[in-house]
N, C-alpha and C positions, 0 to 999 in steps of 0.2 A: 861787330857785324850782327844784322836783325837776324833770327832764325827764321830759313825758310819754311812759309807755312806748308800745314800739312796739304797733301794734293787730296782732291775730292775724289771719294770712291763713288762710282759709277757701276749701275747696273742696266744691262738691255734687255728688255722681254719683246719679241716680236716672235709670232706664228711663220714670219716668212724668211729663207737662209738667207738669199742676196741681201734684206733688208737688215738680217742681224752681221755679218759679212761687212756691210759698206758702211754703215754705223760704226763700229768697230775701227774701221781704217781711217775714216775722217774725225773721228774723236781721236785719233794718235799724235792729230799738229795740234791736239787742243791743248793750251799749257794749264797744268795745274789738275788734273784731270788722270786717273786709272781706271780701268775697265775694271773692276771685282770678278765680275758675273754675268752669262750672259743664259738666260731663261728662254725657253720655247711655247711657254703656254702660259696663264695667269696665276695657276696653282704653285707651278713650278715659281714662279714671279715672288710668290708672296712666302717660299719655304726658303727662296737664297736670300731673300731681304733679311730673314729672322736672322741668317747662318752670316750672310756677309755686311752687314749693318750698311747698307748704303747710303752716302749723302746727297745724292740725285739717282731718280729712275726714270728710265726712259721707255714709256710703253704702251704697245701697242692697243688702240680702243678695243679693237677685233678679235682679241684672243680667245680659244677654246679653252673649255671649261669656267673660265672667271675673267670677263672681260678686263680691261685698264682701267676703268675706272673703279671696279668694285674689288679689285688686285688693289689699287693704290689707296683705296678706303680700310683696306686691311692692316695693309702696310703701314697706312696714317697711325695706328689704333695703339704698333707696337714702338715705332718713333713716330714722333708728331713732329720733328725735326726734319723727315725727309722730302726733299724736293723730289716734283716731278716734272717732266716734260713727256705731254699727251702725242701720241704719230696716228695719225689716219688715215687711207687710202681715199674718204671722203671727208666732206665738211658738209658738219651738220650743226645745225643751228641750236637745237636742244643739247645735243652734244656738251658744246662748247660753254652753255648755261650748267651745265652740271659738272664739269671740269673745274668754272668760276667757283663754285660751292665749297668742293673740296680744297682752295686754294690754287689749284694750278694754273702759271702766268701763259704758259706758252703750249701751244698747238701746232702741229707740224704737222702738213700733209704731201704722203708720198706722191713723188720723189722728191724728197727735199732736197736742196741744195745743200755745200757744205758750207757755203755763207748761214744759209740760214740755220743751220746747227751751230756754229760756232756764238751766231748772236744769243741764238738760244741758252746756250752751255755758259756763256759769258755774263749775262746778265745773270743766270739762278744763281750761278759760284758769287757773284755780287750781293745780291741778297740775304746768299747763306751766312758770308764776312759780316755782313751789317747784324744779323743775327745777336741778341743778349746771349750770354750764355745760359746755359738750364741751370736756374736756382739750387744749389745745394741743401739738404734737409742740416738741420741742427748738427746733426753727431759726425756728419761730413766734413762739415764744415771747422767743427770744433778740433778733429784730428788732424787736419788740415794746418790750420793755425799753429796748432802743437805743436807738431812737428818741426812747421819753417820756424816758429820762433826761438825752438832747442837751436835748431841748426846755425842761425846766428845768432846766438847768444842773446836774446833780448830778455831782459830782466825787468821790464818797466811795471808798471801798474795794471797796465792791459793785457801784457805777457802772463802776470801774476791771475788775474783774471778769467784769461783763457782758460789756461794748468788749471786752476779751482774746479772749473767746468766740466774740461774733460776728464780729470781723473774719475769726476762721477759717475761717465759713461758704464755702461756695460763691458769688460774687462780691460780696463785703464792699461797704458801702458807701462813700465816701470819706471823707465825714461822719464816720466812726464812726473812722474810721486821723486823719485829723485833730484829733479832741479828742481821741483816747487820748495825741495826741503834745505840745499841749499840755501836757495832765495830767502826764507826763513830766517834759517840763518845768520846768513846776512843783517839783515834787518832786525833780527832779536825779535821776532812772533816766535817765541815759546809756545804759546798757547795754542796757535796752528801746527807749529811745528809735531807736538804732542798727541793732535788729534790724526794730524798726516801717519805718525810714526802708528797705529791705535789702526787705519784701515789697512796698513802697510801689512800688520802679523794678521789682521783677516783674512788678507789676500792671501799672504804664504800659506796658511791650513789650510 
């Protein structure tokens, strides 16, 4: 069986109850989808984003203190991964130019229907799946490897390559100077084996 993906967290900032209330209730038949958070002003907006990492936000242009758009310019700043969905009481044409800027596909204007949120809510979670993953830096990536390749046993060239790599890391695991030194072993590199054994009583002082 595939593992079900994870659901999109979801946050609401709207200035108005009934608005954050019936949002709320019509994203509950949405599949795939949790509400995290739900915000009352733009500040507040952009301190649950930091706290509750959301994968789509839904917010209001109108908000006190830091409107939706300059809330989800923030929010861009601290993931560049999160979507949003723009709500307005009107349509405005500058608006809607300045939402495009930031990336945002969809504009809602109150009272939305709960069709129109769901196509909304449907399509970002679409885009988000299509999403690359975020690039791994080096030492990430290299522990990464390490680790899955301990865990099934791969011993190959590449295996041997990785272990090389990372045990250079900044403090190497023992795990990983351990089966390189089998591997060694193995193979009769003395000579590695020797130099492995040489950081190995570094490490222990």
């Amino acid at each position: 069986m595939q593992p079900q993906p994870r659901k999109k967290r979801v946050l609401i900032a709207d200035t108005t109850q009934e608005t954050r209330r019936n949002t709320r209730v019509m994203l509950s038949s949405v599949k795939g989808v949790e509400v995290v958070a739900i915000a009352l002003d733009g500040t507040q907006a952009i301190e649950m984003a930091r706290l509750h990492k959301p994968d789509i936000v839904l917010l209001d242009i109108n908000m006190s203190k830091v409107d939706g758009l300059a809330a989800y310019g923030q929010i861009l700043k601290e993931n560049p991964r999160t979507a949003c969905i723009l709500v307005s009481a009107e349509h405005h044409p500058e608006t809607l130019e300045a939402a495009k800027t930031l990336g945002i596909q969809h504009f809602l204007i109150k009272p939305f229907t709960e069709h129109e949120l769901d196509h909304a809510m449907y399509d970002v979670i679409q885009r988000l799946d299509q999403m690359p993953a975020p690039e791994e830096n080096r030492e990430t990536r290299l522990r990464r490897l390490a680790e899955e390749y301990i865990r099934i046993q791969r011993t190959d060239d590449e295996a041997v390559k990785v272990l090389e790599e990372a045990i250079q890391l900044p403090k190497p695991e023992l795990r990983w100077m351990q089966t390189l030194a089998m591997i060694y072993v193995v193979r009769q590199k003395w000579g590695k084996l020797k130099a492995l054994a040489e950081q190995l009583e570094k490490i222990k002082k």
